[in-house]
Structures are given as structure tokens and as C-alpha cells.
matplotlib code that plots the C-alpha trace (Angstrom):
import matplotlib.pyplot as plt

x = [-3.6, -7.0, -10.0, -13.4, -16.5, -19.8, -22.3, -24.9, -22.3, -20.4, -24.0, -25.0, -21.6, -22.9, -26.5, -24.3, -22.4, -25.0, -27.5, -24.2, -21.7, -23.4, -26.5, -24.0, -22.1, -25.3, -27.2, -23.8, -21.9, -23.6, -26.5, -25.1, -22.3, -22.0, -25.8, -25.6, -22.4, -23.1, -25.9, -24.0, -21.6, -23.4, -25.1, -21.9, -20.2, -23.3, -22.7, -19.3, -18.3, -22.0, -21.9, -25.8, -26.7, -28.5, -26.0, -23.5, -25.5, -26.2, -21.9, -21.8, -24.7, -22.3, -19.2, -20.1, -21.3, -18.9, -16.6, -19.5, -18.7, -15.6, -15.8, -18.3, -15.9, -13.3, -15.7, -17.0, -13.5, -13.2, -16.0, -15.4, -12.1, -13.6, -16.7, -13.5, -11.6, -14.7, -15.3, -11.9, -12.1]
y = [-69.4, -70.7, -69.2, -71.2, -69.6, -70.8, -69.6, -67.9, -65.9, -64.5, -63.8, -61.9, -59.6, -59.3, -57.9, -55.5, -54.1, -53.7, -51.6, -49.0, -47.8, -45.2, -47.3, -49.6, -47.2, -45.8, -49.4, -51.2, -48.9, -45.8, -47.0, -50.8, -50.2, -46.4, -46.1, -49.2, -48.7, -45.4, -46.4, -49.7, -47.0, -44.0, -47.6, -48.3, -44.9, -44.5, -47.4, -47.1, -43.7, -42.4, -39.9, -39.3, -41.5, -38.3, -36.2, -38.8, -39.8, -36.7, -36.8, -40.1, -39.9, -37.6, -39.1, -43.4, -42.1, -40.8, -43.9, -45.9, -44.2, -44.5, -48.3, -48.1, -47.1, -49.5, -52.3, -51.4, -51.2, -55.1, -56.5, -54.6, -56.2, -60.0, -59.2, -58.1, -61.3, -63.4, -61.7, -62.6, -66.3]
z = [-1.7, -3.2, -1.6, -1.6, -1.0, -1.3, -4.3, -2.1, -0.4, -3.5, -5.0, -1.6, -2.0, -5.9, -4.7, -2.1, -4.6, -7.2, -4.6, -4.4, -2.2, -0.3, 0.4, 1.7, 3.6, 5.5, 6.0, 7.4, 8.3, 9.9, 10.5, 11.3, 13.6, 14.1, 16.1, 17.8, 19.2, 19.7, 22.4, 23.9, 24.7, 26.1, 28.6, 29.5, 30.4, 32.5, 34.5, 34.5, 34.8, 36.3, 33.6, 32.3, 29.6, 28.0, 28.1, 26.2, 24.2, 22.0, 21.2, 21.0, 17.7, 16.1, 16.8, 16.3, 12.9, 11.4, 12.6, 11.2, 7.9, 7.7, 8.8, 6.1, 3.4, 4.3, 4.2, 0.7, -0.5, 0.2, -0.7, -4.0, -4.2, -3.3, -6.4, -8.8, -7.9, -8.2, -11.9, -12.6, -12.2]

ax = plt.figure().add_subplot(projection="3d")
ax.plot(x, y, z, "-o")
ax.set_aspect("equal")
plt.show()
């Protein structure tokens, strides 16, 4: 199956990969996702559950994180994939 993608995208994947992995992995994925989802759900077990955003919130930093990082890592891994096929062709 042929993939297309457009110039400016494959060049914004090159810039990605050439600022590095872990500046990636913090930026997108910890930072990104990991924080943000961290708060959206220490809001929602409060309304939900009643439990004190506060007191949620202080796990859910630590814990969102380190999912962020991992989610993170697995998104490096394809965009690294996606630059090497675009080097190929």
C-alpha cells in the first residue's frame, strides 16, 4: 500500500526527530498528554466520585506522567519509523 503525505508534514516529523527523543518524550508525551490528562481526571473523579480534586491530584501528577512517558516512547518509535521510510524513498 502507497502512502502519500504532504511535504510540510514529513518535514515537521524531520524537525521532531532532529530536536531528539527525550525532548520529544517530555514536550508530547509527559508534558502533552501525561499533565493534561492528569488534571481532566482528578476534575472528573471529583464530580463524579466526590473525592477532593486536591487530594487526587497529587497521584494523579505522578502517575499520568509516567503513562505520558511511556506514550511518549511509543510515539517516538513511529515517527522514527515514518522519517526512515521517508529516507528510503
Amino acid at each position: 500500500m502507497v502512502k502519500f503525505m504532504h511535504p510540510h508534514q514529513s518535514e515537521k516529523l524531520k524537525a521532531l526527530v532532529r530536536k531528539g527523543k527525550w525532548s520529544y518524550v517530555l514536550k508530547h508525551g509527559v508534558l502533552g498528554w501525561g499533565v493534561p490528562t492528569a488534571i481532566l481526571w482528578s476534575a472528573i473523579m471529583h464530580f463524579i466520585d466526590s473525592i477532593p480534586f486536591n487530594e487526587s491530584i497529587f497521584l494523579a501528577l505522578v502517575l499520568f506522567p509516567i503513562g505520558g512517558l511511556f506514550w511518549g516512547l511509543f510515539m517516538w518509535f513511529f515517527i522514527k519509523r515514518e522519517v526512515s521510510k521517508l529516507q528510503q524513498d
